[in-house]
Each structure stands twice: as structure tokens, then as C-alpha cells.
GUSEMI-586602 format. One record per residue (C-alpha): x, y, z; residue in three letters. Coordinates in pm, whole numbers, padded with zeros to 5 digits, always signed. Each point is the difference from the previous one (the first is absolute). Layout:
! GUSEMI-586602
XYZALA...
END
This chain:
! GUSEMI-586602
+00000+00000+00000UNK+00130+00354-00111UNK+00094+00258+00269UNK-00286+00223-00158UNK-00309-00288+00009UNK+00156-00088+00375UNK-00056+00400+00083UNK-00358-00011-00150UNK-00082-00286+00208UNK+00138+00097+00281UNK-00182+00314+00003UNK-00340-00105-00124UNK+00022-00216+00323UNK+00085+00299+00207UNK-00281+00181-00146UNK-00206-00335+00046UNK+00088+00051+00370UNK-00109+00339+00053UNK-00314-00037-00169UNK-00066-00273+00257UNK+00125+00156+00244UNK-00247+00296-00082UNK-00271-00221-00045UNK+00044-00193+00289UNK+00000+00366+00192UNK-00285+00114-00199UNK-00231-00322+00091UNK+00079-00056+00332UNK+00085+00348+00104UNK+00107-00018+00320UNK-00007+00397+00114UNK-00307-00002-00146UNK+00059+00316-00256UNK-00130-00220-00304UNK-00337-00014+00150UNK+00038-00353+00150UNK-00228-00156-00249UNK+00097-00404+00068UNK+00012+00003+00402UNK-00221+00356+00105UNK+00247-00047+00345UNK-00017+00373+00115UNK+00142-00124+00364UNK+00305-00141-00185UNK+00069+00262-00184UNK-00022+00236+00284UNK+00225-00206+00189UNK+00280+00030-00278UNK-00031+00356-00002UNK-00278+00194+00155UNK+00079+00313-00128UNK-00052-00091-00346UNK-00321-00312+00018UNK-00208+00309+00224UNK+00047+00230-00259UNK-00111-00273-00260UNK-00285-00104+00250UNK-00140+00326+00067UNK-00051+00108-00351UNK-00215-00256-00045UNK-00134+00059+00324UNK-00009+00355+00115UNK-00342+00056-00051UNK-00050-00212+00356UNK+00169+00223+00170UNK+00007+00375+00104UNK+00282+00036+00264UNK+00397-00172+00070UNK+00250-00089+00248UNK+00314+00095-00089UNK+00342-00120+00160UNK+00234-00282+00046UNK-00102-00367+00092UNK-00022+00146+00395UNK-00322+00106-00168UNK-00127-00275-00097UNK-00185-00113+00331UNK-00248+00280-00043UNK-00352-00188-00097UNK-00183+00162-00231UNK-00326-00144+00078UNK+00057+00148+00345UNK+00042+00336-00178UNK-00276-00011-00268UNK-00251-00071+00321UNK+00158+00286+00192UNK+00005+00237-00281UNK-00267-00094-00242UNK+00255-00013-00286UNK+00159-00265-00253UNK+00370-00046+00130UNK+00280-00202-00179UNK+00371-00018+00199UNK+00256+00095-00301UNK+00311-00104+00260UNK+00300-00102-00116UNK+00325-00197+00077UNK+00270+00233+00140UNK+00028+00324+00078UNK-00015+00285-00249UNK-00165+00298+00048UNK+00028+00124-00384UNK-00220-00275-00039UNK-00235+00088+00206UNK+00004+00330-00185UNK-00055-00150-00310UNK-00279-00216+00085UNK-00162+00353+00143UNK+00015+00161-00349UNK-00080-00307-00168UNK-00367-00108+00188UNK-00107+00402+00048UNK+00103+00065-00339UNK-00199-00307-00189UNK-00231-00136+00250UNK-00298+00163+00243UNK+00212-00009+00313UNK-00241+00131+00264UNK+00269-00103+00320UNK+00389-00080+00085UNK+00145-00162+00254UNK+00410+00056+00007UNK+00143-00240+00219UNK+00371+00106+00064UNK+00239-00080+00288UNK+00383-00016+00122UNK+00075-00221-00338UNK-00088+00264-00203UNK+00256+00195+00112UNK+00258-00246-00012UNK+00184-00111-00256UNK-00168-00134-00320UNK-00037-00396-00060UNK-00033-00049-00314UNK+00091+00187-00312UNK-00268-00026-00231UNK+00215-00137-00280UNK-00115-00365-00012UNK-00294-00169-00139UNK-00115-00114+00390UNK+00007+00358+00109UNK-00027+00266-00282UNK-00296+00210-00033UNK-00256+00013-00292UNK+00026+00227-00282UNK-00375+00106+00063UNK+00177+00118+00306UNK+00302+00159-00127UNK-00060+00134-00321UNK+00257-00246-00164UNK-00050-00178-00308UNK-00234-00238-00046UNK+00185-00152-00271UNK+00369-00048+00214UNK-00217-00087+00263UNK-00187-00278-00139UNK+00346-00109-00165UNK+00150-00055+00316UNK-00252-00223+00091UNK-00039-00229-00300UNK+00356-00022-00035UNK+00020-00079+00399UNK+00190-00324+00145UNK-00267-00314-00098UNK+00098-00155+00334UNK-00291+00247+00130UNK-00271-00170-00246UNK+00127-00331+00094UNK-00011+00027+00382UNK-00351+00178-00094UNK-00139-00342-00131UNK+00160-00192+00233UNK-00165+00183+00253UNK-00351-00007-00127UNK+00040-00350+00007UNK+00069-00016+00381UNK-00179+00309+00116UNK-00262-00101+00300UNK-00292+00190+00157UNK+00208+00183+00253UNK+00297+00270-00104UNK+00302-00150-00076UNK+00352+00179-00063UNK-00104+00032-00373UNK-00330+00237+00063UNK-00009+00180+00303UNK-00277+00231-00100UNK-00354+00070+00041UNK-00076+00090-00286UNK-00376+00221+00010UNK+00141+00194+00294UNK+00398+00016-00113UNK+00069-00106+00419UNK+00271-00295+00087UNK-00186-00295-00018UNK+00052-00122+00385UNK-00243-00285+00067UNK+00263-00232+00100UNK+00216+00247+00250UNK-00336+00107+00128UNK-00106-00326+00127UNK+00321-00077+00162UNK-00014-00025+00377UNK+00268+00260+00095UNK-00059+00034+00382UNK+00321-00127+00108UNK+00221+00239-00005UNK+00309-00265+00044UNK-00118-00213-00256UNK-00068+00283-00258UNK+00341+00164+00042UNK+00121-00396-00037UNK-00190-00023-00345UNK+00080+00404-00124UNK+00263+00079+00184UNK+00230+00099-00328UNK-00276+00219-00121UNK+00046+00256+00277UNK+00333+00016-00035UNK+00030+00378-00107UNK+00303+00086-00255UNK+00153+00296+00083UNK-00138+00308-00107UNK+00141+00394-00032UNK-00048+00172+00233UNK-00034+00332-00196UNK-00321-00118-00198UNK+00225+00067-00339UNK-00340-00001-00164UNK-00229+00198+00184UNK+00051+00368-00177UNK-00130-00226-00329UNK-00316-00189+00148UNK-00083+00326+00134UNK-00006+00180-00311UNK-00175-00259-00140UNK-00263+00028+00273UNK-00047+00372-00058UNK-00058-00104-00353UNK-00281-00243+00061UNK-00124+00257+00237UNK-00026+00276-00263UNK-00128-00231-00268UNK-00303-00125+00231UNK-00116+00417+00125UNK+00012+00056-00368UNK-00271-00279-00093UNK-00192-00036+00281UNK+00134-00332+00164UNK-00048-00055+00329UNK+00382-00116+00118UNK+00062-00185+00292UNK+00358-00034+00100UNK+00109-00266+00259UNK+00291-00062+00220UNK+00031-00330-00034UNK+00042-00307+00341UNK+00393-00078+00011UNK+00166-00274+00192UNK+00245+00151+00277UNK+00279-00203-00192UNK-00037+00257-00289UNK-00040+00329+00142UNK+00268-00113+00317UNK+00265+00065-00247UNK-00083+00337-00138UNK+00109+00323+00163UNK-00249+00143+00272UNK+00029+00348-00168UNK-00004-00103-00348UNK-00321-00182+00013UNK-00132+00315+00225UNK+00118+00250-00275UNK-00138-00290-00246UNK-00322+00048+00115UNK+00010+00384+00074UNK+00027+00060-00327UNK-00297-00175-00089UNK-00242+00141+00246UNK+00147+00302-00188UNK-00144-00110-00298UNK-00352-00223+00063UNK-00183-00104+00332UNK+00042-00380+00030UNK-00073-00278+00216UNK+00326-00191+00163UNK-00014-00320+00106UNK+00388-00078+00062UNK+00074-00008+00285UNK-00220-00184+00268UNK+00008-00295+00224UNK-00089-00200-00316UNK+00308+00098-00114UNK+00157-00205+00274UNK-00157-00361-00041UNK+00118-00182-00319UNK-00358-00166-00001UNK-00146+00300-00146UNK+00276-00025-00294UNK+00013-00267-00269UNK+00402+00103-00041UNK+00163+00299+00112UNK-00146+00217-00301UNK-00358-00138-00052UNK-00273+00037+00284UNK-00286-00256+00053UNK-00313+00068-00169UNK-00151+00008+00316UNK+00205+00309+00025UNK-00090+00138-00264UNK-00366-00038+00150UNK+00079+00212+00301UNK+00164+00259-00196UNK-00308+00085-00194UNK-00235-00034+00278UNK+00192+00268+00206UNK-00016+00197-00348UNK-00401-00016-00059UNK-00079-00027+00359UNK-00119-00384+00041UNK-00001-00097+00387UNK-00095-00317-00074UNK+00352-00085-00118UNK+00241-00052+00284UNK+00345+00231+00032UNK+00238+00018+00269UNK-00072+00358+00153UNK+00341+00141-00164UNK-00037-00105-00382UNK-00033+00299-00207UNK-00035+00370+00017UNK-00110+00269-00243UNK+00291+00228-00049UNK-00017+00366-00122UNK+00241+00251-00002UNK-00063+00142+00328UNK+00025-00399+00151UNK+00281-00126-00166UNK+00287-00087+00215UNK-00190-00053+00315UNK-00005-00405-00067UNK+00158-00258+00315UNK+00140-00297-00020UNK-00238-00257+00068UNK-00151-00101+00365UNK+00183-00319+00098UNK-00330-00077+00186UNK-00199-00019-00296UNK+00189-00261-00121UNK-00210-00249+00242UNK-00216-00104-00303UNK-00042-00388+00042UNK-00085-00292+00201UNK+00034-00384+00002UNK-00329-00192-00009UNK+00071-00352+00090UNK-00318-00258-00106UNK-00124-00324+00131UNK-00170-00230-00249UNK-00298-00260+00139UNK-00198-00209-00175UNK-00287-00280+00177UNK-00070-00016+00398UNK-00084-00305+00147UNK+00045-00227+00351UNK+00249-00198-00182UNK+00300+00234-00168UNK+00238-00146-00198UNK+00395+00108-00114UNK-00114+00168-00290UNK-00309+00244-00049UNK-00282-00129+00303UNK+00001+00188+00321UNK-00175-00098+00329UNK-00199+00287+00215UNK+00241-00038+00272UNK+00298+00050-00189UNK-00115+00320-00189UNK-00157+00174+00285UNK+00367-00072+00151UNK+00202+00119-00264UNK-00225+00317+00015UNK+00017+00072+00347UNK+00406-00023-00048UNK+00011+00215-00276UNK-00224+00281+00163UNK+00196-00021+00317UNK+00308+00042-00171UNK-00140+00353-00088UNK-00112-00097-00393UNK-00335+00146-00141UNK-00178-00179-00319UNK-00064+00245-00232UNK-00270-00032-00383UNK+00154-00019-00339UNK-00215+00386-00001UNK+00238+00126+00260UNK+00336-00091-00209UNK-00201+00133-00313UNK-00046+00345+00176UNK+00342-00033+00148UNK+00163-00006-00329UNK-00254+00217-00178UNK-00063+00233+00230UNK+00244+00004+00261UNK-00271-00108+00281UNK+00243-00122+00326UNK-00033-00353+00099UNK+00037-00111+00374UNK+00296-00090+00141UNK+00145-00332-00140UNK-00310-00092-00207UNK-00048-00324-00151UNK-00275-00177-00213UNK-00155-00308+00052UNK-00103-00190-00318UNK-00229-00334-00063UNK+00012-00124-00344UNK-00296-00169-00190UNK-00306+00069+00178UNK-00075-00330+00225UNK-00347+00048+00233UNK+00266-00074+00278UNK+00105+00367-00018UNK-00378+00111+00095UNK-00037-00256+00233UNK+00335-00039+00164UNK+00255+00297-00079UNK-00259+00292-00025UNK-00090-00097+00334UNK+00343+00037+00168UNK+00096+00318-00187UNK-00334+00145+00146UNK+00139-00102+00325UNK+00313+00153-00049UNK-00161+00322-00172UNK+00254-00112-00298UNK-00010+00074-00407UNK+00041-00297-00234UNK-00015+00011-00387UNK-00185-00324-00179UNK+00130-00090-00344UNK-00327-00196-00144UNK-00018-00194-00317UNK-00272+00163-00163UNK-00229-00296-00133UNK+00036-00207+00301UNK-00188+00300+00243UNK-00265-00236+00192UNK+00127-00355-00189UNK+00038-00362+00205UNK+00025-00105-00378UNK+00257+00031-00222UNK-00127+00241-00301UNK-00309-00198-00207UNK+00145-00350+00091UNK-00112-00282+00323UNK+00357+00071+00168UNK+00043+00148+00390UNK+00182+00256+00078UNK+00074+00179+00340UNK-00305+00212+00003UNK+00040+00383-00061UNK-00192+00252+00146UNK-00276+00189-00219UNK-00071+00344-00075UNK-00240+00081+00308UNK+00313-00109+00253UNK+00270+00197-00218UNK-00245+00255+00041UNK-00023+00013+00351UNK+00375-00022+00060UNK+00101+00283-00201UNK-00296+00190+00201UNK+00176-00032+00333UNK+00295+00248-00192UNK+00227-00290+00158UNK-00007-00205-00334UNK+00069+00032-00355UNK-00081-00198-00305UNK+00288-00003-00293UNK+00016-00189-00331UNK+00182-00352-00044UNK-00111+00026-00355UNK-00334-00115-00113UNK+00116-00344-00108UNK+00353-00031-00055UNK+00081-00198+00262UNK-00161-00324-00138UNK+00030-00373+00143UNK+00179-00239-00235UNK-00200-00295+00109UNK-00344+00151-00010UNK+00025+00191-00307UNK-00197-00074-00277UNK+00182+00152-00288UNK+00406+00030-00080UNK+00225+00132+00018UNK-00025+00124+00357UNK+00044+00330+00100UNK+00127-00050+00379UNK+00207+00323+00050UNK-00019+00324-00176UNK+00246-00109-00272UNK-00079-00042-00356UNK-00073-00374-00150UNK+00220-00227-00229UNK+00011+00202-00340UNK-00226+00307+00126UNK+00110+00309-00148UNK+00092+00313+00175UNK-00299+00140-00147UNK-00254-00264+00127UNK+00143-00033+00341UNK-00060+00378+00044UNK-00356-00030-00119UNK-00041-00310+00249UNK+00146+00277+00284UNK-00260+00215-00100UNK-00275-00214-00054UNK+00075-00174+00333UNK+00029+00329+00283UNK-00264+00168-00236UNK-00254-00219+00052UNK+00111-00036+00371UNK-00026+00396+00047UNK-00359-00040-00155UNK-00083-00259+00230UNK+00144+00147+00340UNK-00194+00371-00163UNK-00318-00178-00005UNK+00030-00162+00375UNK+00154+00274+00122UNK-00009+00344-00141UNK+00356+00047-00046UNK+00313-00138-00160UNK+00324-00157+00122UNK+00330+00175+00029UNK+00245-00251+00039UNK+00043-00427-00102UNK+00192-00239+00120UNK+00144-00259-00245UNK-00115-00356-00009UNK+00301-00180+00140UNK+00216+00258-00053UNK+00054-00011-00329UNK+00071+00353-00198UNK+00162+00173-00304UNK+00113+00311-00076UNK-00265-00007-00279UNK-00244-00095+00269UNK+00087+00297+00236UNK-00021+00228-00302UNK-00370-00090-00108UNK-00161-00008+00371UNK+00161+00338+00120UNK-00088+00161-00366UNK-00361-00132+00070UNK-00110+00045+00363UNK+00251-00190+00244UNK+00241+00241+00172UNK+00064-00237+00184UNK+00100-00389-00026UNK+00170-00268+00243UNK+00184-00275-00094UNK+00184-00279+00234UNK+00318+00122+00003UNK+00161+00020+00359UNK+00399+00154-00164UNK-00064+00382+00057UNK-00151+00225+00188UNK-00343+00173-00081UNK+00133+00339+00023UNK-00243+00257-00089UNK+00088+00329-00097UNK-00259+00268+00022UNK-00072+00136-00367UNK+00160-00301-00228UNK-00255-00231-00046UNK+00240-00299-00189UNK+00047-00056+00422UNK-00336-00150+00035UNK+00109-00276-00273UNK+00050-00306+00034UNK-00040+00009+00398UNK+00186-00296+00206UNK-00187-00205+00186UNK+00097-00249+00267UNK-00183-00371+00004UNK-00115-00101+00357UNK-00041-00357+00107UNK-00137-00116+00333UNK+00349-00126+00096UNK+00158+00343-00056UNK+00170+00088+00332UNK-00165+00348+00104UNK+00373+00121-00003UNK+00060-00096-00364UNK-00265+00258-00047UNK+00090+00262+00185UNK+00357-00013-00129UNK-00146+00066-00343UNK-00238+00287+00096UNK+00319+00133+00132UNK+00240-00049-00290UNK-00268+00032-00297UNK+00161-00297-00160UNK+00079-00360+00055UNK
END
């Protein structure tokens, strides 16, 4: 082969290559600038680069919405559902990854200029000021042209001609993407908020054991202490400012919550000056520096605050009591206010408590090693428990706790009995009236009155009915919780397979199905316990134990702040204002030949 036909070839292949390259880009698009026509994966897209897939999003979308959050991903735990309800408007959260204020200008110009922008929320902190993270050059974090005011043309270039190892992992991802967020898309995609169903369901209480598992997230890197960057988000801020007077948008500009471990490191004056200079400018709200500032709980990593943060902060904005705060968390600062901020009250710090909890099941004259109790035993273990200074508190009292920052007693505890036998009328519900003590009942929902297992001619341990449930929870000394409807089936008495026995899905269920089962199953248990009793359930207690992250996602999204499993490795630490402590409680299995002292040594530790 001549030297000329080898140079053809070897470039028709290159050009071969590129044109598959392009098309590749082109079909799968994984930025999503090409319109995402094969996969319609906003949340993917997003996650590769936010700045660019929101743009893309919201021209397709703008017309849903009439207001923005601006800032970086420290504003993404602002809920726009909470803000449409306290504002009557249509809110999407435009954050970003990193930390760069001309952005934030840009995205200004860009929504007031094209869209009806009726509000603006600028969400800044110490970041802002700091040095820059990124610098906007690569495809993960450069802005769009729309944006900009570069060309389309170079723009879209860069993208077809981009590396096809992001296509590839693209498809490979679709292929093992599940219902909850994953690495790969991180975003919700209606609202333009984190996606954090699976850190918001994860019981966090222990301080010990959190630092154990995050630890390396809160470990600050050092930071200037001259804020090289403040004189620039500044101007940028006085930009935004001018831009909103001149078109009527209402702008809201927030201070935002900042772990101790990032501000620690900054200059006392510098921040002070910092934040001088912006009272100079705007009125704003500042969150920063608090006694939530001081617990790590209240942080997903040293830069990001909890949603349930993010709650608080704009409660305290629109006035909501109903949402707890400590006393210190934010203050409205103008420019005859600014400066006169403390450091936080070490004695507001006290924000949690450890809830140890007993789990019963059947009382009879004859106990056994595993779940049967006598009279004589339980009254017993009762009387020690009360004497050793303990009070039994409802699943209602660690909702408000949490929610609303109620106080419990000193050294509370619950008492729970599992599955709904009549013994717990007959025998228990005696004894706690007795005692004047509060137990929570998990009952199976179809077995409420039953001798009989479901439609069949097999006994059971009777359960009590609705008219005893009834007058228990009357005496304000006993409450009814769910133990699902029926998904805590008998093997042996069932009539059809496969068995659901725990709350787990079936051999070859999809993800899909064993969510609609969850549904299915505690909706037509919250019907039922509506009917009989006027109300519904806060909290369930899994059959044996058994639980998922997927299954703590779907009950706490739909009307179970609260669930218990029968773990007995951690403490139930609950932390007043983060409801992921209220998930997955601990619970501790007593047998009748439990030593009272076994007992008490676990109320006292919170863990076996």
C-alpha cells in the first residue's frame, strides 16, 4: 500500500472516529445541551454540571416558575415547597457547585432579563469570599452560553467533541440507576434541591458514631484569613441588588448556617468588616453563627447544612413558630445592627436526649425465653425501672420533642408491645394503669379482634378488637401504632406464595412493586385505624426487624416520622429539630428470664 492510500485511510478513520464520537455525544448527551432526546435524565445531567442542565431545564420550564434561589450548593437545602406555601409564589433553587459570585451575577441578569422573576433569594456566606473552587473552564463546571453571551456554536462544539467516556459511563449508569439518588444524579429535578432521601433517613443521633462514619468531611482545609475574595462577591452583590430595585424583584439576601470548623479559621475582624460592608449595602438575614453551628448533626459535611436546617432558616425568615429553632439561630441585620452578633450560648447547645425502648410482645402465667411475659415479672421489671428514677414516655412526646422542641422528663423511656395480642388489654394495660405508665402497641392491622388466622380455620393468640384499643388509648396512658396491615404474614397458614413475612420485597419483585406493596399495605392500614379511630398513626415498628433504606425512605415520605426496628448497637439519640433521629429507633427484646439488671444497664447505656 502507497504512503498516499495509507494517509487516506488513516484519516478517513480519524474522521470515522470523530463523527462517532460526535454522534455518540449527540445521542446520548450526557450534559444534556442536545436536548436529551434518547434518556430525558434531567437529574443526570444536572449532576454533571448544574450550571449548564438548569439553564437547559428552565427554558423549557420557566413558565412554572416566577421566583429563584441563587447561590452555591450551601443553598441547596432551602425547600421550595416550604417557600411557595409561605409566599404564594412558584420557586425553583438555581444553586450551583462551588463558589462564584460572578455567577450568581449572571444568573441575576439572565432570569430578570428573559423570564417573569417576581422574587430572589441570594444565599451567600464565608465561601463566597474565599477563594474560588473551580475555574469555569471545564465541561463539569463551565457556564452556559445563554448565560454568558458566548457562542452557541463553540459552545455546542465543545460538547459534541467532549471525551465519549462521559456518554459511556451515561449508559452504563442508566442501566444501574435505582429508585433512590445515587452518585450519578443527585438532583431533584422539579425543584433544582439536592436530592437527600437517603441522608435524611439516616439515624444521626449519636454524635460518636456520626463523627465515626463523617468524620473526614468536617475536616476544614485551611482557609485565608483575609477573605481574598470578598471586595468581588460584594460587588457582585451590589449588582444583583441594583438589577432587582430596577425591575421590581423582591430580593431576599441570606447569611447562610456555617459549621464552626469553617468560620474558626477566618479572621474575627475580617468576617466583621465582611459583613459590615454588606449591611452597608442590603438588609439581610444571618444565620452563621449559632449554637447549630456547633453540633456537626446539623451539617451533612463541613460546607453543606441539613435540610432540616434549611427548614429553620426559613421559618425564622417568614415567621413559622411551628418550626423548632434553638433561641440563637438567626438575626435580621441592618446597618444600624450589624456588628452587635455573640458567639454562640454554650448552653444552648443542650439540644438532645437518649430514649432507650423496651420491646414486649404476649403476657401470660407461663413466660417463656423469648417473647411471653408473666404478670409478675412485668409489674416487677416496672416497679425497678420507675424506682430507678425512669419515666415512659408516647411515640407523640419524641415527635414533639424533635419537631417542636417540647422537653421530655428526666431519663424518659418508651415501653413498646408488638403485634396486638388481647393479653395487652387484659394483662399489660392493667399494670401500666397501676403504675400510671405510657406504652405504645404496634398492631397488625387485619388481625384487630381475630382468634383466627385471616379467612382460614387456624388459631391464633387472640388480639384485642377495636372497642378495647379504643378504650386504652382513652385512658391517654396507651397508644395504638402500625405493624403494617399485613406484612407480617405466617408461612404455614398462608394461603398464597410467596410470603411476605417482613417488610422486604419478594423473590423477583421489582423496586417498583415493592414500593406499591408499602403503599398499598400502611395505606390501607391508615384507612382502617381512620375509620376506628379518627386519627392516623405517626410512627411503625417493623415486622421482625427487618428494614431498608428504600423502606425508611417511602414511610417517612408518606406519614411515618417515626419507625423502630430491633436493633440494640446504638443509642436512640434524639436531637431536637432533625427528624432522620426518630429513624430507625432501637429497641431492646425482653424475655421473662431477663435479669431486672440486664435492663437497667441498658436504659442506662442506650445500647447493648
Amino acid at each position: 500500500m502507497s504512503a498516499k492510500k495509507w494517509l487516506i485511510m488513516f484519516a478517513a478513520v480519524v474522521v470515522l472516529a470523530l463523527l462517532l464520537c460526535i454522534g455518540f455525544n449527540l445521542l446520548v448527551d450526557p450534559f444534556g445541551v442536545f436536548g436529551d432526546r434518547l434518556f430525558h435524565w434531567d437529574s443526570y445531567s444536572q449532576t454533571n454540571n448544574p450550571r449548564v442542565a438548569k439553564i437547559e431545564y428552565l427554558e423549557e420550564h420557566h413558565d412554572e416558575y416566577d421566583s429563584y434561589i441563587i447561590g452555591s450548593s450551601s443553598a441547596a437545602s432551602y425547600d421550595t415547597e416550604a417557600l411557595n406555601a409561605y409566599t404564594g409564589a412558584r420557586f425553583y433553587n438555581l444553586f450551583v457547585y462551588g463558589c462564584d459570585t460572578g455567577d450568581y451575577s449572571d444568573f441575576a441578569h439572565y432570569l430578570i432579563e428573559n423570564y417573569e422573576v417576581k422574587n430572589l433569594i441570594l444565599n451567600i456566606g464565608i465561601n463566597e469570599a474565599a477563594p474560588p473552587t473551580n475555574d469555569g473552564t471545564g465541561l463539569n463546571d463551565r457556564s452556559h452560553y445563554r448565560v454568558t453571551g458566548e457562542s452557541k456554536t463553540s459552545f455546542l462544539l465543545d460538547y459534541a467533541f467532549a471525551n465519549p467516556k462521559y456518554a459511556a459511563e451515561k449508559v452504563y449508569s442508566y442501566f444501574t440507576d435505582t429508585e433512590l439518588p445515587q452518585a450519578f444524579d443527585v438532583f431533584q429535578v422539579e425543584s433544582g434541591c439536592y436530592d437527600k432521601r437517603l441522608r435524611d433517613v439516616e439515624n444521626i443521633g449519636d454524635l460518636e458514631r456520626y463523627l465515626s462514619a463523617y468524620g473526614d468531611s468536617f475536616s476544614c482545609e485551611e482557609q485565608s484569613s483575609t477573605l481574598p475574595e470578598k471586595e468581588t462577591c460584594l460587588r457582585a452583590v451590589e449588582e444583583i441588588i441594583s438589577l432587582c430595585e430596577e425591575n421590581g424583584v423582591e430580593l431576599t439576601v441570606i447569611f447562610s448556617p456555617v459549621y464552626y470548623g469553617q468560620w474558626e479559621k477566618v479572621d474575627p475582624r475580617e468576617l466583621a468588616d465582611y459583613k459590615a460592608a454588606l449591611a452597608e449595602l442590603t438588609d439581610y438575614w444571618d444565620f452563621s453563627l449559632s449554637s447549630i453551628s456547633m453540633d456537626a448533626r446539623y451539617f451533612y459535611d463541613d460546607t453543606h447544612f441539613h435540610n432540616a436546617v434549611g427548614s429553620m432558616v426559613l421559618a425564622k425568615i417568614y415567621g413559622d413558630t411551628s418550626v423548632y429553632m434553638p433561641e440563637d439561630f438567626g438575626r435580621y441585620v441592618t446597618r444600624e445592627t450589624t456588628g452587635q452578633e455573640t458567639m454562640p450560648d454554650a448552653s444552648l447547645t443542650n439540644n438532645s436526649v437518649d430514649v432507650p425502648i423496651l420491646m414486649y410482645h404476649h403476657f401470660a402465667r407461663e413466660g417463656n425465653d423469648a417473647t411471653v411475659i408473666t404478670p409478675e415479672t412485668f409489674r416487677a421489671q416496672l416497679e425497678a425501672i420507675r424506682d430507678a428514677g425512669y419515666t415512659a414516655v408516647s411515640m407523640q412526646e419524641l415527635y414533639d420533642y424533635v419537631y417542636c422542641g417540647t422537653e421530655l422528663p428526666e431519663k424518659p423511656f418508651c415501653i413498646t408491645i408488638d403485634d396486638g395480642y388481647l393479653s395487652n388489654y387484659e394483662i399489660a394495660y392493667p399494670i401500666l394503669q397501676e403504675l400510671g405508665m405510657k406504652a405504645t402497641i404496634f398492631s397488625i392491622g387485619f388481625s384487630f379482634g381475630s382468634s383466627v388466622y385471616k379467612d382460614t380455620d387456624y388459631s391464633i393468640t387472640p388480639h384485642f378488637d377495636f372497642d378495647q384499643a379504643a378504650e386504652m388509648m382513652d385512658s391517654g396512658l396507651i397508644s395504638i401504632q402500625c405493624h403494617t396491615y399485613d406484612m407480617h404474614q405466617w408461612a404455614p397458614y398462608e394461603t398464597v406464595s410467596p410470603v411476605r413475612e417482613a417488610m422486604s420485597p419478594l423473590p423477583g419483585e421489582s423496586e417498583e412493586e415493592f414500593i406499591q406493596a408499602i403503599l398499598a399495605d400502611v395505606d390501607q392500614y391508615q384507612q382502617m385505624y381512620s375509620q376506628a379511630f379518627g386519627s392516623r398513626t405517626i410512627a411503625l415498628a417493623y415486622p421482625s426487624g427487618v428494614y431498608s433504606d428504600l423502606t425508611e425512605v417511602v414511610l417517612h415520605e408518606n406519614g411515618f416520622p417515626i419507625t423502630l426496628s430491633t436493633d440494640t448497637d446504638r443509642r436512640n439519640t434524639l436531637v431536637k429539630g432533625l427528624p432522620q433521629t426518630l429513624c430507625a429507633l432501637c429497641r431492646l427484646n425482653v424475655s421473662e428470664a431477663q435479669a431486672t439488671e440486664e435492663i437497667l444497664t441498658y436504659l442506662e447505656n442506650g445500647k447493648k
